[in-house]
N, CA, C and O atoms as a Maestro MAE file, in Angstrom:
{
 s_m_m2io_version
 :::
 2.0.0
}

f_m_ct {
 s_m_title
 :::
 protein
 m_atom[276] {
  # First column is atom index #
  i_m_mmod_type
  r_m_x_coord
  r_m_y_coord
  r_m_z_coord
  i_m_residue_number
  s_m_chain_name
  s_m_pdb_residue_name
  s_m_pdb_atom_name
  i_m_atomic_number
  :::
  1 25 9.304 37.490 5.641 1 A "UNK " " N  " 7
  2 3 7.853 37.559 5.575 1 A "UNK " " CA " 6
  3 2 7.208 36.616 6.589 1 A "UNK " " C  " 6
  4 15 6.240 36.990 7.251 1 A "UNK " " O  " 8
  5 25 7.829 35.183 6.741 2 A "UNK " " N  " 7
  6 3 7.513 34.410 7.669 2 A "UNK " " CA " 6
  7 2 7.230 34.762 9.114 2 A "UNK " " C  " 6
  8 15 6.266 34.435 9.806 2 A "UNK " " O  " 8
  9 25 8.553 35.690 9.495 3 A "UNK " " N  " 7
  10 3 8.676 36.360 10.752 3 A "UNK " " CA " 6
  11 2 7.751 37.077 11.111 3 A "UNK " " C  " 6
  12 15 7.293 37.030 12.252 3 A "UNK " " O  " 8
  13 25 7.273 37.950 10.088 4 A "UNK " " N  " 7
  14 3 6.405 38.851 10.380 4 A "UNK " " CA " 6
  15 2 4.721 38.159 10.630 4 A "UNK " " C  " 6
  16 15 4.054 38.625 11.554 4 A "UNK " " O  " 8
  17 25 4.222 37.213 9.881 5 A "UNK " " N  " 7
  18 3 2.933 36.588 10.246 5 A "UNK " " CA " 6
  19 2 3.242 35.772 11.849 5 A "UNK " " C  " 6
  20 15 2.484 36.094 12.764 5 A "UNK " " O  " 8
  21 25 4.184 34.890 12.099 6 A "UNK " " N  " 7
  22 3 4.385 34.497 13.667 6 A "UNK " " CA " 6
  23 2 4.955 35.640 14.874 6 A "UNK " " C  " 6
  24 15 5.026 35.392 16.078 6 A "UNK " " O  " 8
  25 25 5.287 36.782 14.292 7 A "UNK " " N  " 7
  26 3 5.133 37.800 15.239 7 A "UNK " " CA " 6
  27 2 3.965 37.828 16.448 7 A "UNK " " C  " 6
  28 15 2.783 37.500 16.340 7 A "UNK " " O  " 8
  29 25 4.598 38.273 17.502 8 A "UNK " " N  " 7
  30 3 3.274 38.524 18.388 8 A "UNK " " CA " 6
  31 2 2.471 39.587 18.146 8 A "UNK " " C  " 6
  32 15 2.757 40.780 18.052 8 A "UNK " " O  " 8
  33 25 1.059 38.821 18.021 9 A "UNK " " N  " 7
  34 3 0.274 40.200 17.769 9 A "UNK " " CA " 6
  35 2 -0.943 40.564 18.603 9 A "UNK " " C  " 6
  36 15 -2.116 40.708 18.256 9 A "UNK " " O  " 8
  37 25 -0.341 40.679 19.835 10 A "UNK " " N  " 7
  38 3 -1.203 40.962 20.842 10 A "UNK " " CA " 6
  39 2 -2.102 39.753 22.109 10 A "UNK " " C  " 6
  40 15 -2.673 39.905 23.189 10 A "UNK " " O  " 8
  41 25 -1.828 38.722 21.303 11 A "UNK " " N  " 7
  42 3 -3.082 37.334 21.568 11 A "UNK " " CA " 6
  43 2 -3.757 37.126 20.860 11 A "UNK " " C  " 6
  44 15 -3.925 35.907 20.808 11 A "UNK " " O  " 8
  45 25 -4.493 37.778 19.996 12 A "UNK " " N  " 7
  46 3 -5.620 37.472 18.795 12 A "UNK " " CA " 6
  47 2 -4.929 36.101 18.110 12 A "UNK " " C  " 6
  48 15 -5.545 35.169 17.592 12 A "UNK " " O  " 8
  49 25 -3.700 36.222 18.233 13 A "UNK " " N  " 7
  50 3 -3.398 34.956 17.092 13 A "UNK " " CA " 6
  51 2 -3.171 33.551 17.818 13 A "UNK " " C  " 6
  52 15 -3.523 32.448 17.400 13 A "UNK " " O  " 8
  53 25 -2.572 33.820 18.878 14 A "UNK " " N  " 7
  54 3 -2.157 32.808 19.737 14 A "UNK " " CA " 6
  55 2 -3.777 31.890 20.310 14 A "UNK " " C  " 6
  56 15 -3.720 30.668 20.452 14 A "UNK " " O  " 8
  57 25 -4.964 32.566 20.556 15 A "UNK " " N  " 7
  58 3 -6.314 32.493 20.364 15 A "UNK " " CA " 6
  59 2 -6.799 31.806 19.234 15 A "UNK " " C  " 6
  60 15 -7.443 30.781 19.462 15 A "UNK " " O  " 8
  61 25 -6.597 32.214 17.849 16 A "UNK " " N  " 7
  62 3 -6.960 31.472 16.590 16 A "UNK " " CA " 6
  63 2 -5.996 29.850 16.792 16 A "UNK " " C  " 6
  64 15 -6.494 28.728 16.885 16 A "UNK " " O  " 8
  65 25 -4.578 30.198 16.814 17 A "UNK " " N  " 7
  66 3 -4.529 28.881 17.093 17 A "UNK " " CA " 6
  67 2 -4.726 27.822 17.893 17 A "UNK " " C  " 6
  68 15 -4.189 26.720 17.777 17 A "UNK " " O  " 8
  69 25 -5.621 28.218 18.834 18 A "UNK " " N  " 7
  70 3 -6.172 27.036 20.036 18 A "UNK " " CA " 6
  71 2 -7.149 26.909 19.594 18 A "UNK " " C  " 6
  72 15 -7.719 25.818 19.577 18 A "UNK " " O  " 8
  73 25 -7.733 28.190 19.008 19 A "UNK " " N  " 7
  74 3 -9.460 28.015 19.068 19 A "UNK " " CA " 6
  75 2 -9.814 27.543 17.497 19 A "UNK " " C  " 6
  76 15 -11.023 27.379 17.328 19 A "UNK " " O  " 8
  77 25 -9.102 27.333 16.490 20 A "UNK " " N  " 7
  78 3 -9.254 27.196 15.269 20 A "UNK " " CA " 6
  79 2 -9.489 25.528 15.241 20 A "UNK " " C  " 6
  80 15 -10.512 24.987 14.821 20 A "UNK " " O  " 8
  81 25 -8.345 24.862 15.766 21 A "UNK " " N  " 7
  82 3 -8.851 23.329 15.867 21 A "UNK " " CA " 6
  83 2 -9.950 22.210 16.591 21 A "UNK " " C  " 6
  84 15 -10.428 21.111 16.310 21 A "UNK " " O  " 8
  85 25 -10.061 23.579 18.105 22 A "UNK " " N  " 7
  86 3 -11.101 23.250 19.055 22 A "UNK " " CA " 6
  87 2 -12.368 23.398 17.819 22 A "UNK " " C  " 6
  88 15 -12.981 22.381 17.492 22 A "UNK " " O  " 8
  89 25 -12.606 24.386 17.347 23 A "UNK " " N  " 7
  90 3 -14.171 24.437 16.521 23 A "UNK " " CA " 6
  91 2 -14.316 23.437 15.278 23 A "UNK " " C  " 6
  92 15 -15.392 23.054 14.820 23 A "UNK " " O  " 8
  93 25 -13.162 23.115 14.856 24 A "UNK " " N  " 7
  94 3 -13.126 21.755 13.912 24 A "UNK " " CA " 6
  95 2 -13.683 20.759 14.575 24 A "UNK " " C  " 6
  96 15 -14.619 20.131 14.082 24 A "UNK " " O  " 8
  97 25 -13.147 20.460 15.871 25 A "UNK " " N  " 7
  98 3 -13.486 18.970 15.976 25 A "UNK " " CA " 6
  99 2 -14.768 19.080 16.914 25 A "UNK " " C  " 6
  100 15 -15.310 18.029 17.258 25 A "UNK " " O  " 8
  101 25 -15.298 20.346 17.360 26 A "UNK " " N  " 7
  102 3 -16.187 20.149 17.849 26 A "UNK " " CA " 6
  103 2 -17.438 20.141 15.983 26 A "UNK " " C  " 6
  104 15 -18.549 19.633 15.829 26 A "UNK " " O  " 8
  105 25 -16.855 20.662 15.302 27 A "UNK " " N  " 7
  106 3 -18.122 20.595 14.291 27 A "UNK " " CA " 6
  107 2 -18.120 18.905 13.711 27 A "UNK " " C  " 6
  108 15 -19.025 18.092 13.525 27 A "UNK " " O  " 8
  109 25 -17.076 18.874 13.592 28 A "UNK " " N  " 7
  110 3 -16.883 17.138 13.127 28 A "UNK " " CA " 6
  111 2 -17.830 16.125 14.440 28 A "UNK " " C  " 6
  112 15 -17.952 14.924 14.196 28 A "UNK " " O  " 8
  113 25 -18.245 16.500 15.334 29 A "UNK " " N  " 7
  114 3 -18.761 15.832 16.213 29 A "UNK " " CA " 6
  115 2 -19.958 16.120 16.583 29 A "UNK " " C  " 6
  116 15 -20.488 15.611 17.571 29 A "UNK " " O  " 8
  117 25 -20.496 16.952 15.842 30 A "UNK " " N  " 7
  118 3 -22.056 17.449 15.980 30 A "UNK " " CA " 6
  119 2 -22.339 16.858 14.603 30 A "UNK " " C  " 6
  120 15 -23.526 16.576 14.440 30 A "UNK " " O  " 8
  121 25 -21.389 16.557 13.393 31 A "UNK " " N  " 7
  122 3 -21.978 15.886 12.467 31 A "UNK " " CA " 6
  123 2 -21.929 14.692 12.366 31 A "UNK " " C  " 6
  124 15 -22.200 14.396 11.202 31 A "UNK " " O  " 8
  125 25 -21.712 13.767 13.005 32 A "UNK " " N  " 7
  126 3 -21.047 12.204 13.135 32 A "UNK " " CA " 6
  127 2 -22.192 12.248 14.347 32 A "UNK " " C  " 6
  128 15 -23.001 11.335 14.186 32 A "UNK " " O  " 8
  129 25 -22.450 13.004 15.427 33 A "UNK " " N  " 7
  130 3 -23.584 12.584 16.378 33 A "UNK " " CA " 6
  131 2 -24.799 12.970 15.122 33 A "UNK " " C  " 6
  132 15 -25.168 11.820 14.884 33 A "UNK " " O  " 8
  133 25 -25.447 13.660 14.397 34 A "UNK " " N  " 7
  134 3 -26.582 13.568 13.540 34 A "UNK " " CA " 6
  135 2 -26.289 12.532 13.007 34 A "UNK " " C  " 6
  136 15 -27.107 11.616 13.088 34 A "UNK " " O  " 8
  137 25 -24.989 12.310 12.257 35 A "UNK " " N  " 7
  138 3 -25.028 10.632 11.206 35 A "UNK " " CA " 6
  139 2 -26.019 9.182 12.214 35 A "UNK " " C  " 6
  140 15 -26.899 8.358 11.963 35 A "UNK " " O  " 8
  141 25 -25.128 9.618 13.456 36 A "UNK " " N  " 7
  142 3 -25.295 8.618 14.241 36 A "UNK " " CA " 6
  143 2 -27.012 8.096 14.437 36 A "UNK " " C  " 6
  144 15 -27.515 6.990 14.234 36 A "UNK " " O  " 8
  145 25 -27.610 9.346 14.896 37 A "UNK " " N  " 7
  146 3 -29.088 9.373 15.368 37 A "UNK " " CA " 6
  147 2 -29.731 8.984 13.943 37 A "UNK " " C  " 6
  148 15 -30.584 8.097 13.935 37 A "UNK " " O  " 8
  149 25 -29.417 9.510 12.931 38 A "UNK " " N  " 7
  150 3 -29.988 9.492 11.597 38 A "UNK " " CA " 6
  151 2 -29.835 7.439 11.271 38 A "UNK " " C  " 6
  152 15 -30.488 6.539 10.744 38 A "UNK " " O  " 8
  153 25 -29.156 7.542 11.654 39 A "UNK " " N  " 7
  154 3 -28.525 5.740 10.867 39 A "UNK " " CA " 6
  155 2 -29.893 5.327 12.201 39 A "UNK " " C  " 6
  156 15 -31.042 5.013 11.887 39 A "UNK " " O  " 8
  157 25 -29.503 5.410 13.321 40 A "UNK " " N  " 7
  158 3 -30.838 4.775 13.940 40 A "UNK " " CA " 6
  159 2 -32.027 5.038 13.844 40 A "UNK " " C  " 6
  160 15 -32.798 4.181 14.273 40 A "UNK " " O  " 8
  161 25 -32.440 5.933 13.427 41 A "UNK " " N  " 7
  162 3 -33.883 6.685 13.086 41 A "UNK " " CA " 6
  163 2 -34.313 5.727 12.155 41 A "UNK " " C  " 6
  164 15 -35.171 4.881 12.406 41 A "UNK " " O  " 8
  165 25 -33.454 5.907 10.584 42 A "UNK " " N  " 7
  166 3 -33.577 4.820 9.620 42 A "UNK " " CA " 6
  167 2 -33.903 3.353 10.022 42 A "UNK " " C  " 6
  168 15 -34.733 2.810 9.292 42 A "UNK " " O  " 8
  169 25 -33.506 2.761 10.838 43 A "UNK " " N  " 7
  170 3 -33.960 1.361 11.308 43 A "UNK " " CA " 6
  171 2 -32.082 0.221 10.917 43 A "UNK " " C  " 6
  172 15 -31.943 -0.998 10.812 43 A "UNK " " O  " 8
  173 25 -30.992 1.389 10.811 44 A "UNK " " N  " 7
  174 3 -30.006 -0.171 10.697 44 A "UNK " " CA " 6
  175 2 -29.801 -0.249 11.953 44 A "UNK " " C  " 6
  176 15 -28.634 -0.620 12.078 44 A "UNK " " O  " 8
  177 25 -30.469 -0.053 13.378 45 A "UNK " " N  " 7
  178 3 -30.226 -0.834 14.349 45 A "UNK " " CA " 6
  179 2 -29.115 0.163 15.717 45 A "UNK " " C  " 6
  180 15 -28.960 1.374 15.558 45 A "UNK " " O  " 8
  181 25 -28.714 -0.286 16.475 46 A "UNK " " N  " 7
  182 3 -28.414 0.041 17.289 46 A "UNK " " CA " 6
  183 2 -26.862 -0.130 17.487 46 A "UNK " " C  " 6
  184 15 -26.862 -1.204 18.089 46 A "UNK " " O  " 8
  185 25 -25.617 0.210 17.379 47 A "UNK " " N  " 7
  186 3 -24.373 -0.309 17.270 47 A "UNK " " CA " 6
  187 2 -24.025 -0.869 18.208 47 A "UNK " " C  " 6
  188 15 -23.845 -0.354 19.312 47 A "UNK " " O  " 8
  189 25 -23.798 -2.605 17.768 48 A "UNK " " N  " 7
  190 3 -23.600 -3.675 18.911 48 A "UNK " " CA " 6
  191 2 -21.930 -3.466 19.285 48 A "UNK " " C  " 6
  192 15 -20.990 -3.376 18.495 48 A "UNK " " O  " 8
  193 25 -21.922 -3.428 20.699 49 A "UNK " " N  " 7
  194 3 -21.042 -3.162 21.477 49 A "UNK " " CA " 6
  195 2 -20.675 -4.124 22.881 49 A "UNK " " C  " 6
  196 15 -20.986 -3.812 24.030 49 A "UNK " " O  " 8
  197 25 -20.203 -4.916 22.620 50 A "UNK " " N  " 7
  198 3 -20.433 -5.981 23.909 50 A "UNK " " CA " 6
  199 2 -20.091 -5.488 25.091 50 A "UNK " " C  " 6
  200 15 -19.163 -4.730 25.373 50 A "UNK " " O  " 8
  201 25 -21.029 -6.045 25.867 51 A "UNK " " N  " 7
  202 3 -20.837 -5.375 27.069 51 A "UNK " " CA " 6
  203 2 -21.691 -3.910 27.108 51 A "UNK " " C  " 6
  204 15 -21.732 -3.508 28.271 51 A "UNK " " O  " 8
  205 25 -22.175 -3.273 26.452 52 A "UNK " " N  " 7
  206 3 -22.859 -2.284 26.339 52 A "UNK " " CA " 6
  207 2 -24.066 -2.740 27.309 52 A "UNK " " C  " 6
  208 15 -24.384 -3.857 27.718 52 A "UNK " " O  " 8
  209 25 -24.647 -1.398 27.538 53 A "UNK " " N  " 7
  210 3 -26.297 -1.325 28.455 53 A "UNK " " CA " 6
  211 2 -27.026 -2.500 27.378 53 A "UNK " " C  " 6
  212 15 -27.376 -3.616 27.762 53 A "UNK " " O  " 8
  213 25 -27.178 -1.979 25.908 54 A "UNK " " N  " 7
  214 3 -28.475 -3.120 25.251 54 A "UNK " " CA " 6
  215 2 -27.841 -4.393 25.642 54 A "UNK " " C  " 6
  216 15 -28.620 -5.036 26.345 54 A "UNK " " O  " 8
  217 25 -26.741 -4.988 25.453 55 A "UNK " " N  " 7
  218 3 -25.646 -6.105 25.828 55 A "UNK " " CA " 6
  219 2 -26.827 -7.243 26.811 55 A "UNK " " C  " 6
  220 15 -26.618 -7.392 28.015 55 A "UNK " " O  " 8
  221 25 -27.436 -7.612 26.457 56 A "UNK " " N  " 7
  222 3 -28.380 -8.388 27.740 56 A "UNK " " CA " 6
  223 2 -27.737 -9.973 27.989 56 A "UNK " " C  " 6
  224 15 -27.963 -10.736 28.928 56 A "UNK " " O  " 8
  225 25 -27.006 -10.137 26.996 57 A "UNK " " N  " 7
  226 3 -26.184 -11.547 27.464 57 A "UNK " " CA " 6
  227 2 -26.904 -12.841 26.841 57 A "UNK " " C  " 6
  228 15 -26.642 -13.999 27.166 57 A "UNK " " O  " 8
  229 25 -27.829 -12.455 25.915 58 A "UNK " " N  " 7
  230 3 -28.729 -13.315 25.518 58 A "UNK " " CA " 6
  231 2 -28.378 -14.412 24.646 58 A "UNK " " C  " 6
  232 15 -27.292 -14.029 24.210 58 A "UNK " " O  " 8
  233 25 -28.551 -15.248 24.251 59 A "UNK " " N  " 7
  234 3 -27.928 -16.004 22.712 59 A "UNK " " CA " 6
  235 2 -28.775 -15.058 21.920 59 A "UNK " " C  " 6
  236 15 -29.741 -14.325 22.131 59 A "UNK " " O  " 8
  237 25 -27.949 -15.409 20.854 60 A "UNK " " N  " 7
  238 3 -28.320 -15.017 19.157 60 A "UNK " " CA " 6
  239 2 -29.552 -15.741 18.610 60 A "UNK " " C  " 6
  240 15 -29.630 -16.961 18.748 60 A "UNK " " O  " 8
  241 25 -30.369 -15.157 18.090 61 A "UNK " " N  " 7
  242 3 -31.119 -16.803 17.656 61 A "UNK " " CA " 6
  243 2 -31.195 -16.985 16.173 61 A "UNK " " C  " 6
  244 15 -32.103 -17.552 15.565 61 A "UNK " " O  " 8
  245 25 -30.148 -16.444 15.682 62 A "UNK " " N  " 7
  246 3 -29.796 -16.043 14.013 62 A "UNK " " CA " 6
  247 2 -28.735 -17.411 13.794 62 A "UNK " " C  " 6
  248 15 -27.689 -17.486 14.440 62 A "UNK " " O  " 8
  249 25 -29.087 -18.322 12.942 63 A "UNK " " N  " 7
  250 3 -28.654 -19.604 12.762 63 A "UNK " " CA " 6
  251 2 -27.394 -19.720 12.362 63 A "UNK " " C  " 6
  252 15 -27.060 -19.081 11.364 63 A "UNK " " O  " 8
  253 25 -26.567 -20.429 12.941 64 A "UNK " " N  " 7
  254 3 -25.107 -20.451 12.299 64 A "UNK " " CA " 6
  255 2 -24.809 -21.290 11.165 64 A "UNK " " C  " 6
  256 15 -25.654 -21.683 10.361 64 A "UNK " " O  " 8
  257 25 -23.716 -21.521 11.133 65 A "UNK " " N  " 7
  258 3 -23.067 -22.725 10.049 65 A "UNK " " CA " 6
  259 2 -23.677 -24.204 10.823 65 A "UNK " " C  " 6
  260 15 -23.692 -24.401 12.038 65 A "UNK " " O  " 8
  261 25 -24.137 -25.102 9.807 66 A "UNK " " N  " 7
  262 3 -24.360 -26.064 10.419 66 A "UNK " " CA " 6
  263 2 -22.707 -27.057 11.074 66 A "UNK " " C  " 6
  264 15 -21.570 -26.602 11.193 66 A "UNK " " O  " 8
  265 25 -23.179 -28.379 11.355 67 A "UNK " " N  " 7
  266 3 -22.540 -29.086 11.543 67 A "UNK " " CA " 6
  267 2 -21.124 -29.649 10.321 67 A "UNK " " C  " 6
  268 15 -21.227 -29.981 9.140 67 A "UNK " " O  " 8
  269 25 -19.996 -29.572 11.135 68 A "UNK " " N  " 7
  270 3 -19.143 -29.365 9.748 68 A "UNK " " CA " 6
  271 2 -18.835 -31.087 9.445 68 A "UNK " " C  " 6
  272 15 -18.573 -31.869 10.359 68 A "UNK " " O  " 8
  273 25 -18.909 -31.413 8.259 69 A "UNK " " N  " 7
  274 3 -18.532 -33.183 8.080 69 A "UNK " " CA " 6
  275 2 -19.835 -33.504 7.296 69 A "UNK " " C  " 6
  276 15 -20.062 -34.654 6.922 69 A "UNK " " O  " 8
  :::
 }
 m_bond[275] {
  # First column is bond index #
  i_m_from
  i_m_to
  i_m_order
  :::
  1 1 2 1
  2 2 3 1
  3 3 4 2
  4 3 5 1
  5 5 6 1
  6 6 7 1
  7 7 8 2
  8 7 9 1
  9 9 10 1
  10 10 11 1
  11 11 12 2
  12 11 13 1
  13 13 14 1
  14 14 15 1
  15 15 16 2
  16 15 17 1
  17 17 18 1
  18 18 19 1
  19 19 20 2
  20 19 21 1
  21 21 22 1
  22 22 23 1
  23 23 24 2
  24 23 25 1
  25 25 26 1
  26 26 27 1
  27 27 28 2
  28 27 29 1
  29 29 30 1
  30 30 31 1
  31 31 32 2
  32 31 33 1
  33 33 34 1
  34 34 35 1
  35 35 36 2
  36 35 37 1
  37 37 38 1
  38 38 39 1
  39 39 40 2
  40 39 41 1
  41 41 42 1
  42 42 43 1
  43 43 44 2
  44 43 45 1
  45 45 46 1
  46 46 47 1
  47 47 48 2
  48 47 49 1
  49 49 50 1
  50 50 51 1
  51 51 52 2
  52 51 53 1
  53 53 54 1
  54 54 55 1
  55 55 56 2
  56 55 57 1
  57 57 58 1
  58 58 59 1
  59 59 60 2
  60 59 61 1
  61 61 62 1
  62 62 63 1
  63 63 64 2
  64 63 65 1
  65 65 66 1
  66 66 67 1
  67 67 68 2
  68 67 69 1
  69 69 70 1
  70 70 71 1
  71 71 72 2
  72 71 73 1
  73 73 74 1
  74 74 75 1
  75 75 76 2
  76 75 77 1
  77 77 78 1
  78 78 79 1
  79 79 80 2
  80 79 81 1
  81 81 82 1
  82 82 83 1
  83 83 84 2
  84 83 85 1
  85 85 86 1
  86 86 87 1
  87 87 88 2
  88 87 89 1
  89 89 90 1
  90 90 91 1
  91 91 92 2
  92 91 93 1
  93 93 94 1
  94 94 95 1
  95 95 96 2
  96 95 97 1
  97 97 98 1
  98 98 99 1
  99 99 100 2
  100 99 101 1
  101 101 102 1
  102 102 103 1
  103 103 104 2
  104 103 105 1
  105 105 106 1
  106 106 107 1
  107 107 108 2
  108 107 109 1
  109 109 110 1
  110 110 111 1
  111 111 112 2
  112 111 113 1
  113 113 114 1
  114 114 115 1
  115 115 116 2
  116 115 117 1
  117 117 118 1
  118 118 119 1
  119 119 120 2
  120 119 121 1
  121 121 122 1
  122 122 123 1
  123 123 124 2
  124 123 125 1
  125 125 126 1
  126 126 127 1
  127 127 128 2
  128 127 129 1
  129 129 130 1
  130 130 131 1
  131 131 132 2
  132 131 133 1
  133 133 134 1
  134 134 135 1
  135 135 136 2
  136 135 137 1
  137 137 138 1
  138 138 139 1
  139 139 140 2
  140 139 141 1
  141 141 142 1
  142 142 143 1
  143 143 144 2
  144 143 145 1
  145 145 146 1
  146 146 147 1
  147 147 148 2
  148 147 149 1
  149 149 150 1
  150 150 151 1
  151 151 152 2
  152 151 153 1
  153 153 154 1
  154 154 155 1
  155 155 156 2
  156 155 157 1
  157 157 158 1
  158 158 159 1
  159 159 160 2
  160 159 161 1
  161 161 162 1
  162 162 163 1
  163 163 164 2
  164 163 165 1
  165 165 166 1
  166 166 167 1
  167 167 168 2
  168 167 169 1
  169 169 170 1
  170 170 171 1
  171 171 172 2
  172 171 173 1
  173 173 174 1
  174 174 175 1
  175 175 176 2
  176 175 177 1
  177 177 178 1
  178 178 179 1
  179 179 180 2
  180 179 181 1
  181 181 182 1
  182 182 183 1
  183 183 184 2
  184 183 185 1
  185 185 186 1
  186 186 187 1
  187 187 188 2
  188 187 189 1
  189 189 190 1
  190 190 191 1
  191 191 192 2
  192 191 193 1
  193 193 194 1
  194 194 195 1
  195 195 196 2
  196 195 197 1
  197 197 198 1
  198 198 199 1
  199 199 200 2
  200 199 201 1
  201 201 202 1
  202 202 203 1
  203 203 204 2
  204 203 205 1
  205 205 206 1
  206 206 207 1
  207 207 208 2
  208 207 209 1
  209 209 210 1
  210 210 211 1
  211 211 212 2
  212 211 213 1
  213 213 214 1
  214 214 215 1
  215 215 216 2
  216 215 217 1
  217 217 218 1
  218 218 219 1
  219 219 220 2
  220 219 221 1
  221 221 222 1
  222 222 223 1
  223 223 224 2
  224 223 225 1
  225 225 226 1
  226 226 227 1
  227 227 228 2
  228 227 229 1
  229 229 230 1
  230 230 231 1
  231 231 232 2
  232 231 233 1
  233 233 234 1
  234 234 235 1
  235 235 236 2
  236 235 237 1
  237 237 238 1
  238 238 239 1
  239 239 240 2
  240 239 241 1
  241 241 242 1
  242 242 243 1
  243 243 244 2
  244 243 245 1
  245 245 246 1
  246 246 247 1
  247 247 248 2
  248 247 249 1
  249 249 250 1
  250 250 251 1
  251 251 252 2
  252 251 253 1
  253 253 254 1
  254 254 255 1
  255 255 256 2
  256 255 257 1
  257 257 258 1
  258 258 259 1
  259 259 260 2
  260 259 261 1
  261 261 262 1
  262 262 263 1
  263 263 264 2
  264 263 265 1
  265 265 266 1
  266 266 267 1
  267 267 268 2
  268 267 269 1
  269 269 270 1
  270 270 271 1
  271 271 272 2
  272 271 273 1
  273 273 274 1
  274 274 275 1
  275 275 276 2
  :::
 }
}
Protein backbone atom coordinates (compact mmCIF):
# COMPACT_ATOMS: atom_id res chain seq x y z
CA UNK A 1 0.00 0.00 0.00
CA UNK A 2 2.99 2.17 0.88
CA UNK A 3 4.37 1.65 -2.66
CA UNK A 4 1.52 2.60 -4.22
CA UNK A 5 0.99 6.32 -2.46
CA UNK A 6 5.11 7.08 -3.27
CA UNK A 7 4.54 5.88 -6.76
CA UNK A 8 5.14 8.41 -9.43
CA UNK A 9 2.23 10.18 -10.22
CA UNK A 10 2.96 12.34 -12.87
CA UNK A 11 4.59 15.48 -10.71
CA UNK A 12 1.48 16.58 -8.90
CA UNK A 13 3.02 14.90 -5.91
CA UNK A 14 6.58 15.56 -6.15
CA UNK A 15 5.04 19.48 -6.33
CA UNK A 16 2.94 18.98 -3.01
CA UNK A 17 6.02 17.97 -1.47
CA UNK A 18 8.12 21.12 -2.12
CA UNK A 19 5.26 23.25 -2.16
CA UNK A 20 3.46 21.93 1.03
CA UNK A 21 6.32 23.14 3.44
CA UNK A 22 7.22 26.30 1.34
CA UNK A 23 3.37 27.58 2.21
CA UNK A 24 3.84 26.63 5.95
CA UNK A 25 6.59 28.68 6.57
CA UNK A 26 5.69 31.30 4.45
CA UNK A 27 2.21 31.47 6.56
CA UNK A 28 4.15 31.17 9.87
CA UNK A 29 5.90 34.39 8.73
CA UNK A 30 3.12 36.58 7.72
CA UNK A 31 1.87 35.73 11.26
CA UNK A 32 4.93 36.45 13.49
CA UNK A 33 5.45 39.72 11.01
CA UNK A 34 1.57 40.90 12.24
CA UNK A 35 2.62 39.70 15.97
CA UNK A 36 5.57 41.76 15.37
CA UNK A 37 3.90 45.19 14.07
CA UNK A 38 1.01 44.51 16.56
CA UNK A 39 3.50 44.27 19.79
CA UNK A 40 4.82 47.75 18.41
CA UNK A 41 1.61 49.39 17.61
CA UNK A 42 0.69 48.47 21.33
CA UNK A 43 3.59 50.62 22.71
CA UNK A 44 6.12 47.52 24.23
CA UNK A 45 8.69 49.31 22.23
CA UNK A 46 10.95 48.55 19.57
CA UNK A 47 13.20 45.19 19.83
CA UNK A 48 16.60 46.30 21.16
CA UNK A 49 19.22 44.88 19.03
CA UNK A 50 22.71 46.25 19.43
CA UNK A 51 24.13 47.57 16.83
CA UNK A 52 20.82 47.97 15.08
CA UNK A 53 19.84 51.39 12.94
CA UNK A 54 17.77 52.68 16.45
CA UNK A 55 21.33 51.49 18.23
CA UNK A 56 22.48 55.35 18.60
CA UNK A 57 25.29 54.45 21.09
CA UNK A 58 23.81 56.52 23.72
CA UNK A 59 24.04 55.71 27.60
CA UNK A 60 21.03 54.37 29.31
CA UNK A 61 19.71 56.83 31.65
CA UNK A 62 17.65 54.07 33.57
CA UNK A 63 19.54 53.84 37.02
CA UNK A 64 21.56 50.91 37.95
CA UNK A 65 22.53 49.10 41.13
CA UNK A 66 24.06 51.50 43.33
CA UNK A 67 27.48 51.40 44.76
CA UNK A 68 28.24 47.90 46.18
CA UNK A 69 29.76 48.07 50.11
Amino acid sequence: MTGALLAHQGGWDELLLVAAPVVVIAVLLVIADRRAKRALDRGRGEPSVPGSAGDLGEPDDTPGPGPAG
